[in-house]
N, C-alpha and C positions, 0 to 999 in steps of 0.2 A: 574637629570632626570632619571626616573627608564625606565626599558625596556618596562612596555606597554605604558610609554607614546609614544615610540618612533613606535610604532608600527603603519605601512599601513591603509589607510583606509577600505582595503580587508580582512587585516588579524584583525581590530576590528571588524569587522562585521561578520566577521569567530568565532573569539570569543565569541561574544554576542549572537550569532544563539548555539555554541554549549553548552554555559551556558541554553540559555533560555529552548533547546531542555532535557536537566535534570530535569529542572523543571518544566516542561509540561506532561513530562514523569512520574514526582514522586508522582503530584498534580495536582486535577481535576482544570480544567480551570479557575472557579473562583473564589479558592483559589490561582493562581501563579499572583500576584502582580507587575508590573513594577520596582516598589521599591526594592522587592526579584531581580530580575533580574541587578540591579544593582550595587545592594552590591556585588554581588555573585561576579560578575565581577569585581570590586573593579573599575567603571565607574561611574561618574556622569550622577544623571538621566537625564540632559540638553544632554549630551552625550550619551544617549540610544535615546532617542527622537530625535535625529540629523538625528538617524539611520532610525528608527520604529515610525511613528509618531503615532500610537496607538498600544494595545494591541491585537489585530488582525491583525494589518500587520506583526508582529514581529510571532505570533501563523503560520501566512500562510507562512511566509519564511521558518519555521520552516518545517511546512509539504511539502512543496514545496522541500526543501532539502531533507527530509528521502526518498521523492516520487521518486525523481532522483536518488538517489542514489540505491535506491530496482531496479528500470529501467536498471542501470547498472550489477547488479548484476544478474539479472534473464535475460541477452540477449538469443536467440533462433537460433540456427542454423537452418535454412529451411534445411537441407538437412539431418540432422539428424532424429530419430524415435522422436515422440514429446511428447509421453507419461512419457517415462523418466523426459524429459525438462518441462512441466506443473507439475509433480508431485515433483520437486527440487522448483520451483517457487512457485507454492503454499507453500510447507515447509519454505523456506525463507518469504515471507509475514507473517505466519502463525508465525513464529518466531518473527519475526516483532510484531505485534500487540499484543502476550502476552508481550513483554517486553517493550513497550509505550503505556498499557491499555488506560492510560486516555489519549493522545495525540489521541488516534483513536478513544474513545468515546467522544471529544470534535469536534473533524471533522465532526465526521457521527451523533450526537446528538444533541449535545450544540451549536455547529454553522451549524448545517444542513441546513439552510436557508439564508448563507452570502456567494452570489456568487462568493464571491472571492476563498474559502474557497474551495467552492463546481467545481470552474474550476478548480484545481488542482487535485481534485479526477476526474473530467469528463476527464482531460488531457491523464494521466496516465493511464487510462482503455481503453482510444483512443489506445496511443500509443501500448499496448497491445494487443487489439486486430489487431491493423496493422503488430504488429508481429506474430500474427496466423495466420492471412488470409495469410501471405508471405512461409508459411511452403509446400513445396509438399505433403506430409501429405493431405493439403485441398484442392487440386489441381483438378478440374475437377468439382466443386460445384459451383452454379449458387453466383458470389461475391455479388450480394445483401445478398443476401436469410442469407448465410454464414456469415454474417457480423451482421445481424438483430441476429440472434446464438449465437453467439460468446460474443457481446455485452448485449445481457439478462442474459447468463450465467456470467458475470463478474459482474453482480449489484448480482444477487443470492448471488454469492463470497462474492461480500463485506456488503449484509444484514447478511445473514448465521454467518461470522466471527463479525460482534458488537454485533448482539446476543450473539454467544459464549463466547463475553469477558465478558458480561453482565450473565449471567447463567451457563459455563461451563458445559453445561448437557451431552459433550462427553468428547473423550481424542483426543490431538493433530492429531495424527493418525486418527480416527474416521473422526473427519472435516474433513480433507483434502481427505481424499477415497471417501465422503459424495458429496466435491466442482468437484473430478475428475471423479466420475461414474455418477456426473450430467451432464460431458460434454460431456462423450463417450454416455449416452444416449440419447442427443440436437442433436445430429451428427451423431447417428449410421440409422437412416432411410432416411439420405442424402447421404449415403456410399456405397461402395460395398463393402462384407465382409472382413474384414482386420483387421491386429492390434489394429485399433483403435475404431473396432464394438465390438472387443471379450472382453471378460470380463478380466478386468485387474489384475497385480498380484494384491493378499491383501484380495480382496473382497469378503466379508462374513466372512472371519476372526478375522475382529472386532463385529461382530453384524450386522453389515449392510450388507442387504442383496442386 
């Protein structure tokens, strides 16, 4: 008996998700195979199928994991300055999606209209914005109004960056000043002058004014 037979049902499925996530990442969506994903793992495909009963549960686990995991990585101290923390968080997503091109243009493209798919992106931009509205920083703004902001600014985000993956018509830097002086602008006539009305470091540095 070799070790992955012997292996959890958590930790096959840890397995399988970070096989599948290479080859999602390496190859557009319907080029990555079930069969690929099998081999690779050195599982039979009745034993992926146990897992993922189609190639779309096994894609949404997939992005459902990265989504979590960027969640963890980009947390927001309320009590901190928040421009720092949005411009670190953008950089990490922004990192993110150059290095799983096609894993982000099979989400926001190729299965743009498979609700499963599309709760995981709607999830994720929730949870995000519950962590802005929770910052002092936006404290004293009317939380409708504020939330309606914060949440069109995050669809901007994530149309802006599939175009980008799809054209690259700036530079890393460029996006991301492009995603953060869209949101000091969404926000600077809700404000009173501060930090996060003035123009931030960067701008106009790249080109963009």
């Amino acid at each position: 008996m070799t070790t992955r037979s012997r292996l959890r049902p958590e930790q096959r499925r840890h397995q399988l998700l970070t096989v599948a996530a290479e080859l999602f990442a390496a190859k557009p969506y319907d080029e990555v195979l079930m069969e690929d994903v099998a081999q690779r793992a050195a599982v039979s495909r009745a034993l992926l199928y146990r897992h993922f009963p189609s190639k779309r549960d096994l894609f949404a686990a997939v992005y459902r994991q990265a989504a979590d995991q960027l969640l963890v990585e980009t947390r927001i101290d309320p009590s901190s300055p928040l421009l720092p923390q949005v411009r670190a968080g953008l950089d990490r997503h922004i990192d993110y999606f150059a290095a799983n091109r096609h894993t982000v243009l099979a989400a926001n493209r190729v299965l743009a209209g498979d609700p499963v798919i599309q709760a995981v992106v709607l999830d994720e931009m929730a949870v995000l914005r519950e962590r802005l509205l929770g910052t002092d920083t936006l404290g004293g703004i009317p939380a409708e109004l504020v939330s309606a902001v914060l949440m069109s600014w995050l669809v901007f985000v994530r149309t802006l960056c599939v175009d980008w993956l799809t054209k690259e018509t700036c530079s890393r830097g460029e996006l991301r000043d492009i995603c953060l002086g869209a949101l000091t602008g969404a926000l600077a006539p809700l404000m009173a002058p501060g930090p996060l009305t003035a123009p931030f470091p960067g701008a106009g540095q790249s080109g963009v004014q």
